[in-house]
Each structure stands twice: as structure tokens, then as C-alpha cells.
N, CA, C and O of each residue as an XYZ file, in Angstrom:
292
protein
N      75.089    181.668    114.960
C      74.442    181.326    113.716
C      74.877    182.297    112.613
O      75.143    181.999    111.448
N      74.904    183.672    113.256
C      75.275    184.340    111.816
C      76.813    184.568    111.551
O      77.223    185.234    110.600
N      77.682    183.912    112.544
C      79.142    183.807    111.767
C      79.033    182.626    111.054
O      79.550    182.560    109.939
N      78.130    181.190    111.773
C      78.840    180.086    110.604
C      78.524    180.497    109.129
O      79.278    180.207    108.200
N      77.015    181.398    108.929
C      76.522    181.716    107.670
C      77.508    182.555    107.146
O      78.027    182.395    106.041
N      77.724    183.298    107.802
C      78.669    184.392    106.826
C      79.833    183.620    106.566
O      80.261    183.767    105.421
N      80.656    182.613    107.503
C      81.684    181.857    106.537
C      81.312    180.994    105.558
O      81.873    180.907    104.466
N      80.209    180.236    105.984
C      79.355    179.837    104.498
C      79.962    180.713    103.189
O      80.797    180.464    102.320
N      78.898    182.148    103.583
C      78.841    182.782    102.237
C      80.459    183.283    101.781
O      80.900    183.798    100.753
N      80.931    182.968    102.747
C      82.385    183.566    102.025
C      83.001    182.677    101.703
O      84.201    182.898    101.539
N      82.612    181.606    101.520
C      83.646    180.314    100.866
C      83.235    180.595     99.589
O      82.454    181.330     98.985
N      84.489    179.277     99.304
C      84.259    179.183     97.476
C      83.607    177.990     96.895
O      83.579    177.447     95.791
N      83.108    177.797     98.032
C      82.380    176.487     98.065
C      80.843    176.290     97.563
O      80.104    176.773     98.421
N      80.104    175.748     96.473
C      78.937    176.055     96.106
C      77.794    175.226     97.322
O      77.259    174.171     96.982
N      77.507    175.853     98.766
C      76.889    175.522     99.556
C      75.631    176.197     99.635
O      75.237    177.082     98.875
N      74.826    175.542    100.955
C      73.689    176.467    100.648
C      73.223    176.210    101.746
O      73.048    175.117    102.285
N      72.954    177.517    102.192
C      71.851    177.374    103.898
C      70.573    177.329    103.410
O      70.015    178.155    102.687
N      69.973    175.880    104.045
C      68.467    175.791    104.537
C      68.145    176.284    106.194
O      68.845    176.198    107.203
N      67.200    176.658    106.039
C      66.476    176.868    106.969
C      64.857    176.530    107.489
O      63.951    177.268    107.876
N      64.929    175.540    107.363
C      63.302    174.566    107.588
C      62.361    175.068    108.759
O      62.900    174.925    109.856
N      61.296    175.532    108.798
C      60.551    175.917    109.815
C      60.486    174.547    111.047
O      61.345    173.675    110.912
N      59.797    174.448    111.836
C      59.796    173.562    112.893
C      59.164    171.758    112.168
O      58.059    171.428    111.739
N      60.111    171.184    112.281
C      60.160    169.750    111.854
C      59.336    168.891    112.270
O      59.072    168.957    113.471
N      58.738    167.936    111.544
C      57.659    167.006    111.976
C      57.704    165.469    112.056
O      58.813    165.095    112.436
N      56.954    164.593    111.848
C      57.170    163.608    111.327
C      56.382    162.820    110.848
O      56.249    161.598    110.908
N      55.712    163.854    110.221
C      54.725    163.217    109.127
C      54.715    162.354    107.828
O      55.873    161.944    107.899
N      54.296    161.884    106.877
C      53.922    161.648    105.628
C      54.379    162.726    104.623
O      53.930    163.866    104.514
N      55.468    162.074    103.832
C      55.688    163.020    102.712
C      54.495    164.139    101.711
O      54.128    163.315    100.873
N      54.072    164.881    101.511
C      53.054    165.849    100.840
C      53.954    165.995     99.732
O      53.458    165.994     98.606
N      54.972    166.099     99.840
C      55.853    166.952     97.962
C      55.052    168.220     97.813
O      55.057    168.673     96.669
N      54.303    168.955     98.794
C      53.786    170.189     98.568
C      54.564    171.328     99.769
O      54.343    171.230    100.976
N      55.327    172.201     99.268
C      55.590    173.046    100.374
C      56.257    174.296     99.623
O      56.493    174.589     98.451
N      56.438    174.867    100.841
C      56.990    176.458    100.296
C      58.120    177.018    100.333
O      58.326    177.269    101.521
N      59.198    177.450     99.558
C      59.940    177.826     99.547
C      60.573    179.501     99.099
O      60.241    180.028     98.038
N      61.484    180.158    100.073
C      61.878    181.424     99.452
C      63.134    181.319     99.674
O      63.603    180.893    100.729
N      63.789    181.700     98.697
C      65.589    181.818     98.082
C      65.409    183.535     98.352
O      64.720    184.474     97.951
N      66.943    183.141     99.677
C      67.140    184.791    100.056
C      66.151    185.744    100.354
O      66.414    186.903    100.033
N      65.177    185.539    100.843
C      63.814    185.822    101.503
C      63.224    185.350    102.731
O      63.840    184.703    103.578
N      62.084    185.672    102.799
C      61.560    185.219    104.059
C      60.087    184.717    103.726
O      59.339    185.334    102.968
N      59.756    183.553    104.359
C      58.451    183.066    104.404
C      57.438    184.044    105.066
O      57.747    184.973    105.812
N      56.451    183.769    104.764
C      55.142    184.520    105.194
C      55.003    183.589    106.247
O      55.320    182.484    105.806
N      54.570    183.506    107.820
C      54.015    182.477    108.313
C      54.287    180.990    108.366
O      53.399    180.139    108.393
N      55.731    180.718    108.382
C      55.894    179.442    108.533
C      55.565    178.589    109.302
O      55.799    179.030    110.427
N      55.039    177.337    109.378
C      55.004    176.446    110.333
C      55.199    175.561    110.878
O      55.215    175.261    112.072
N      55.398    174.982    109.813
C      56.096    173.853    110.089
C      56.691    172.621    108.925
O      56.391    173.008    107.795
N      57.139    171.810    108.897
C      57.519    170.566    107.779
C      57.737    169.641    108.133
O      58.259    169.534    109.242
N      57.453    168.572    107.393
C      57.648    166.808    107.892
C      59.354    166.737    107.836
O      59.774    167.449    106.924
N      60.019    166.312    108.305
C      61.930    166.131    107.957
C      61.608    165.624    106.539
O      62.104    166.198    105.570
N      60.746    164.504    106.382
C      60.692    164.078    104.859
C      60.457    164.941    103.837
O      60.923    164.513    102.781
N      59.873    166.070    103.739
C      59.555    166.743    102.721
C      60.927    167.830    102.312
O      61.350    168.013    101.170
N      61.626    168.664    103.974
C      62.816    168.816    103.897
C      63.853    167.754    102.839
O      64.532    168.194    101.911
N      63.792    166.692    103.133
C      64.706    165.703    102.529
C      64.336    165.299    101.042
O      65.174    164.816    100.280
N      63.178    165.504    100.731
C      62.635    165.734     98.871
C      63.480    166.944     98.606
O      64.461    166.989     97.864
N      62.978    167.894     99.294
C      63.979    169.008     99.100
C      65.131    169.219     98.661
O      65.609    169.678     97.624
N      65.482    168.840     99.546
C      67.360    168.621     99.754
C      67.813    168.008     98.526
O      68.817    168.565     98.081
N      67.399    167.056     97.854
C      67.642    165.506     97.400
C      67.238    166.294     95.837
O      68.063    165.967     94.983
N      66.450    166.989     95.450
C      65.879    167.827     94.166
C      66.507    169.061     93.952
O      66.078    169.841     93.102
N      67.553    169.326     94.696
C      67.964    170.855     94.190
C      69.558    170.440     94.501
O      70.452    171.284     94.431
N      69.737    169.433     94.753
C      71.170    169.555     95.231
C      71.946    169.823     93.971
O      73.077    170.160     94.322
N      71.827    169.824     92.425
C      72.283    169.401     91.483
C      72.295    170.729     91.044
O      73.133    171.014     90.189
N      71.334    171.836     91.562
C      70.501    172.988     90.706
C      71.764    174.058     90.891
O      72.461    174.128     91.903
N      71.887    174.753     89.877
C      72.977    175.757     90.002
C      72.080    177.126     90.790
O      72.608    178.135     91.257
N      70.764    176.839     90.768
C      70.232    177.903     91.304
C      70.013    178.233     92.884
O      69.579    179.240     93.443
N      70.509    176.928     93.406
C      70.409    176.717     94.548
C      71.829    176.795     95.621
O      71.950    176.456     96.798
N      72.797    177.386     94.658
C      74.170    177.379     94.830
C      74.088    178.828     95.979
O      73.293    179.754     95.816
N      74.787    178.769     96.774
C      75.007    180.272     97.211
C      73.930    181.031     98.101
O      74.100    182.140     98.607
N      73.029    180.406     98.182
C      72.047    181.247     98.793
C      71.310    180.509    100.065
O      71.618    179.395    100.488
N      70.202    181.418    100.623
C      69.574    181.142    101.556
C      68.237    180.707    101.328
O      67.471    181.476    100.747
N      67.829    179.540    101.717
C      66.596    178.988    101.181
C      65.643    179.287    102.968
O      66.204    179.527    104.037
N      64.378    179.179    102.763
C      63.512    179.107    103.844
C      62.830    178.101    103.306
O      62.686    178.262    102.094
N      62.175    176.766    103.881
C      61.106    176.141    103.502
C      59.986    175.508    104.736
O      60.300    174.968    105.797
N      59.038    175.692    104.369
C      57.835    175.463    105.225
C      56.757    175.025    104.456
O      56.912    175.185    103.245
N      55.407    174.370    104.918
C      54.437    174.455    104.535
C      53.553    175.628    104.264
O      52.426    175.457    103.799
């Protein structure tokens, strides 16, 4: 895991590691938590759907370029 990331980060490629706490398959909420290059407090878990709001809302974001996201409820 931490060589594919580090070739990640060494491309020139504007990619971005997620890292989703343990996946569910619930009902979308659009409520959850996220830390860029950090670490969650207590993660627990996420619906794949809310991951995939996720995904689908930042793909465009220059802020989301390059880095390491955590997301959980």
C-alpha cells in the first residue's frame, strides 16, 4: 500500500488517494466527514454511496488534486 501511494504521489498526474473507512450499503445521508492529509478521529464507517457523492463532487476541485483524503461518517 505504501509504494502504490508513494508512486501516486510522485507522478505528474493530478490524482488523489481516498481512503473510506469500512463500506456499507446504506441510503445516501450527503452527511460525512472528511480530512485532506490527516487523519479522522474515530472512523466508522460509510455507505459506498456517500463515498461515490464524494468522489463525483470533488473530482473537478483543484483542491483535491495531490493529496490524501480520509472519509467516514
Amino acid at each position: 500500500m505504501r509504494l502504490m501511494e508513494a508512486m501516486v504521489e510522485g507522478s505528474n498526474l493530478n490524482l488523489t488517494i481516498v481512503r473510506p473507512s469500512r463500506l456499507t450499503n446504506k441510503l445516501l445521508k450527503g452527511n460525512y466527514r472528511i480530512a485532506i492529509n490527516s487523519h479522522l478521529r474515530k472512523p466508522l464507517n460509510i455507505a459506498w454511496i456517500d463515498l461515490a457523492h464524494y468522489l463525483i463532487s470533488s473530482i473537478e476541485n483543484p483542491q483535491s488534486f495531490k493529496v490524501k483524503v480520509e472519509i467516514s461518517y
